[in-house]
TIPA-779168 format. One record per residue (C-alpha): x, y, z. Coordinates in steps of 0.25 Angstrom, whole numbers, plus 2048, in hexadecimal, padded with zeros to 3 digits. Layout:
! TIPA-779168
XYZ;...
! end
This chain:
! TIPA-779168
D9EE84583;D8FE85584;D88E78587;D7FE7257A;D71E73579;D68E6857B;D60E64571;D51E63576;D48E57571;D3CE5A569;D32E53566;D2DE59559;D2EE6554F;D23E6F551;D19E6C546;D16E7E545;D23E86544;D1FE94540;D15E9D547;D12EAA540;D0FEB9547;D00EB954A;D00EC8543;D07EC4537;D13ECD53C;D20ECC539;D26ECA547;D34EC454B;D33EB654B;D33EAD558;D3AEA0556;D38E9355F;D40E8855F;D3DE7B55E;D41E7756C;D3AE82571;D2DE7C56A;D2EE71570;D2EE7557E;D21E7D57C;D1BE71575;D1FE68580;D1BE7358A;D11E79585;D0BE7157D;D0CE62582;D0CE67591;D19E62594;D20E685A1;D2EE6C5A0;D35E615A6;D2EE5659C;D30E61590;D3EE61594;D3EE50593;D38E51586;D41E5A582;D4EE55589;D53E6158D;D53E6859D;D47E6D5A2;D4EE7A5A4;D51E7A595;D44E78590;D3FE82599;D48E8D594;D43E86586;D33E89589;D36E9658E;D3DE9B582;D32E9357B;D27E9B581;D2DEA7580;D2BEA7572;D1FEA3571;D1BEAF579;D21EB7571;D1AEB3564;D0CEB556A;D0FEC1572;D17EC9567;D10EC155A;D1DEBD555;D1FEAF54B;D25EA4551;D2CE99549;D31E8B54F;D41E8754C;D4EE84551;D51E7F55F;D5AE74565;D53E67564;D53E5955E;D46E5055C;D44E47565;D49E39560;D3EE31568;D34E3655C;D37E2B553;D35E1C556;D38E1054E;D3FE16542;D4BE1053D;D58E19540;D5DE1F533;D6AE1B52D;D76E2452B;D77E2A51D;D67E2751C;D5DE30517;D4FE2E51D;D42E33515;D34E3251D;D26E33515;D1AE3651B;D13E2A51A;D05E22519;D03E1450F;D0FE16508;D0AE25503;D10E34507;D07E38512;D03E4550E;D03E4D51D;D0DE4D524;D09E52531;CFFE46530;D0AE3A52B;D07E2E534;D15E2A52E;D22E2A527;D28E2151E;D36E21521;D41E1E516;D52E1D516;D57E1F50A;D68E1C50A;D6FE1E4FC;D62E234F5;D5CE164FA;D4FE13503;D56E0A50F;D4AE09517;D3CE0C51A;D33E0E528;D26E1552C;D27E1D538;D19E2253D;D16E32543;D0EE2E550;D06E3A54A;D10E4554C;D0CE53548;D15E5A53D;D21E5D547;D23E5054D;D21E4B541;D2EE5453A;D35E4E549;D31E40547;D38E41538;D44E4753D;D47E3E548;D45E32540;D51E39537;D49E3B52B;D4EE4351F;D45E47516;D34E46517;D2BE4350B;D1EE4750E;D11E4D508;D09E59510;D11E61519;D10E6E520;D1AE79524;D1AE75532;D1FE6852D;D28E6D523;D31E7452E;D31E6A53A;D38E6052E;D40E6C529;D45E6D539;D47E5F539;D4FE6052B;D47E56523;D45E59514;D37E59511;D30E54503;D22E56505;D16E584FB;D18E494F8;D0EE404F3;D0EE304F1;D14E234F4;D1FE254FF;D28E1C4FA;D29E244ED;D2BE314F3;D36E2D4F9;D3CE254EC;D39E334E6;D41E3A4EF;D4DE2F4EF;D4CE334DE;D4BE424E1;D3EE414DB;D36E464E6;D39E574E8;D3CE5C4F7;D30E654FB;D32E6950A;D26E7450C;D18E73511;D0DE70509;D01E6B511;CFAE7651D;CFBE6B526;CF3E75532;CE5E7252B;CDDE6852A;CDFE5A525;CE2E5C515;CE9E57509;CF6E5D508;CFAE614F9;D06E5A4F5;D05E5E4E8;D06E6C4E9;D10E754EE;D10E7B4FB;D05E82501;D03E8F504;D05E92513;D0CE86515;D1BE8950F;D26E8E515;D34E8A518;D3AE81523;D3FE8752F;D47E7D535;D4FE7C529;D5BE8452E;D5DE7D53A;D69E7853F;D6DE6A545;D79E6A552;D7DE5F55A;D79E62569;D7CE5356D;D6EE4E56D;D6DE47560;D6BE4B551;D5FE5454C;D61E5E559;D61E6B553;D65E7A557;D63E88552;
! end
């Protein structure tokens, strides 16, 4: 019987999930996976050895180097042969270490976060300095807390939210990179939401408030105002990638996942 895979630790979701073929063409489609990511952000990107990429990652060094090969085979491919490349999959689980001072969610609980700023729906997510945190049990709001970003870009952000076993996002701005790192980390999404954050989240208690989980703000531009009045932008839909993903137990805690 063969031996189960360990889950490798990551530290957040990539914050751009699809690269398109430089030409325009319609060549086959290189998939990365999301462990594989994070080797060549450790790696490559942060100038990590292997030895402390394999640390972060809690997997042997062996492992991650046969990981970072794969990894970089592919990405040799896309710029050699000028083939589209898109993020998903992989065995991993979100580092639990992400979170800090958040109260552990109840059994049967459902957790809502809002991005948050003096009681309003901050209205870019990607920019949130933080989350208003609510349980609701029975229909009911149990308990309240604020939990702050430490300035995380969009995929730690999706991470953070996950790790801190929220359900559902109420939110204003939000782009498509966003849209799929919470769609990988299976939270619903409501955004283009405007207000008091208190009242979005009574709205959505009532079913008052309508579920909305597409981009509708370029968040790769400059600072702007996000329109959360009118539908979604052009250039910024699409669907979640991460939406069929499926969940398995490999032994090192809930949220590791496998395709």
């Amino acid at each position: 019987m063969p031996r189960k895979q360990r889950c490798r630790r990551i530290a957040c979701f990539p914050d751009y999930w699809t690269f398109t073929s430089p030409e325009g063409e319609c060549a086959d489609e290189i998939v990365l996976t999301i462990d594989e990511f994070e080797t060549i952000r450790l790696i490559d990107y942060e100038g990590m050895t292997q030895e402390q990429c394999s640390q972060k990652m809690d997997v042997a060094r062996t492992t991650v180097t046969d990981i970072y090969n794969n990894a970089r085979n592919k990405l040799s491919a896309m710029l050699v042969e000028g083939r589209p490349l898109r993020i998903f999959g992989g065995s991993y689980r979100l580092d639990e270490e992400l979170i800090a001072d958040v109260n552990e969610k109840g059994s049967g609980v459902m957790r809502i976060a809002v991005t948050y700023e003096n009681g309003e729906i901050f209205q870019h997510f990607g920019h949130t300095e933080q989350f208003k945190l609510y349980d609701v049990e029975d229909g009911k709001i149990v308990a309240e807390q604020i939990m702050d970003t430490d300035g995380n870009g969009h995929g730690a952000l999706a991470g953070l939210l996950k790790v801190a076993g929220v359900d559902a996002l109420i939110c204003g701005g939000i782009g498509m990179g966003a849209v799929n790192a919470l769609a990988h980390a299976g939270i619903r999404l409501y955004g283009q939401v405007t207000g008091n954050a208190d009242a979005a989240v009574a709205a959505l208690l009532e079913g008052r408030l309508d579920y909305s989980g597409e981009a509708n703000c370029d968040h790769h531009g400059h600072e702007h105002a996000c329109g959360t009045d009118e539908g979604n932008k052009e250039g910024c839909g699409g669907h979640a990638c991460g939406e069929h993903e499926k969940e398995h137990e490999c032994g090192h805690g809930e949220g590791c996942r496998s395709n």
